[in-house]
C-alpha positions as CSV (number, residue, x, y, z in Angstrom):
1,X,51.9,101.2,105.9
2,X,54.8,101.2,103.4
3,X,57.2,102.9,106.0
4,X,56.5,100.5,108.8
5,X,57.0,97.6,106.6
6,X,60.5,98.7,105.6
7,X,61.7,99.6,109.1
8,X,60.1,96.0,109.5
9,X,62.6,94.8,107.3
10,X,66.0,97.0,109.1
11,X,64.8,95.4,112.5
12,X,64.3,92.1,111.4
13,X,67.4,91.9,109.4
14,X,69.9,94.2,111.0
15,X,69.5,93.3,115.1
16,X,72.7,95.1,116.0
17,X,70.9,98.6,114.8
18,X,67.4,97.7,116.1
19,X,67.5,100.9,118.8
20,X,68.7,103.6,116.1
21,X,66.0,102.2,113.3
22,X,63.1,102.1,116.0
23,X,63.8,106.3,117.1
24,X,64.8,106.7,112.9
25,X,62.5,109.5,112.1
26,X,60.8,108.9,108.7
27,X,62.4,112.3,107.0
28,X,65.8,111.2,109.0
29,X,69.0,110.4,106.2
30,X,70.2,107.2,107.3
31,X,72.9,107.5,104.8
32,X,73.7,110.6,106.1
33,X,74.1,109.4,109.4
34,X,75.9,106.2,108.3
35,X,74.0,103.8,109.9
36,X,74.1,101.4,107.0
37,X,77.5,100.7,105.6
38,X,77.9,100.1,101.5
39,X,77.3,96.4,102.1
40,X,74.0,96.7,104.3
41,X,73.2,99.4,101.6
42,X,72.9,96.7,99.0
43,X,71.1,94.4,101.7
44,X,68.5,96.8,101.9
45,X,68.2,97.1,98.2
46,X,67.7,93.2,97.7
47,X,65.2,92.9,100.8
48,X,63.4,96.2,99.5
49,X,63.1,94.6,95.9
50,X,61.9,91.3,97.6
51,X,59.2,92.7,99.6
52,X,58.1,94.9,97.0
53,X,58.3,92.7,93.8
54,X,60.0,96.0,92.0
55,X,62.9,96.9,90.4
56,X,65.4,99.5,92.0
57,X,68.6,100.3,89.6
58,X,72.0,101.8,90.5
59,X,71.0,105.0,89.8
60,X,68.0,105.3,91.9
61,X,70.4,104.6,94.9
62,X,73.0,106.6,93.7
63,X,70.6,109.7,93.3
64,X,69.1,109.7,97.0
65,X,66.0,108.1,96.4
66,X,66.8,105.5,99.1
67,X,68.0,107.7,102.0
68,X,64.9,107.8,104.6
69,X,61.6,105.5,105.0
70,X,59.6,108.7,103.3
71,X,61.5,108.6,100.3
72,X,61.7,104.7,100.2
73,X,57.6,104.9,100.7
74,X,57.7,107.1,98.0
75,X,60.0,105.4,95.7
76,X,58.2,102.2,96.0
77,X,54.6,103.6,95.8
78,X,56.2,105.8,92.1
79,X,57.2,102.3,91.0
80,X,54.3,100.3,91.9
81,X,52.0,103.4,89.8
């Protein structure tokens, strides 16, 4: 439920990427693959703490917890515990 909710969120918001993030396999590193540049990145973040009503800081990016929909379900479901 979590995971389809966020790839809601990259389809709604980034059109031009809407083929890549519908095949985006849930374990897939999006960063990795640079699909999102630094900009979208912090997009993400903000629509992320939006939908969520949580709180994600510099270092939770920074340390990889943002880098697929299976760690972003996780992240959000650690922070919502």
């Amino acid at each position: 439920m979590i995971k389809e909710r966020i790839r809601k969120i990259l389809v709604n918001n980034f059109s031009g990427k809407v083929r890549f993030v519908q095949k985006l396999s849930d374990q897939e590193d999006f960063v990795k693959q640079h699909l999102f540049d630094s900009f979208e990145l912090i997009t993400i973040v903000l629509l992320i703490e939006h939908e969520f009503g949580i709180k994600i800081e510099v270092a939770d990016l920074a340390q990889g917890r943002l880098n697929s929909l299976e760690k972003i379900e996780q992240f959000v479901i650690s922070k919502k515990n």
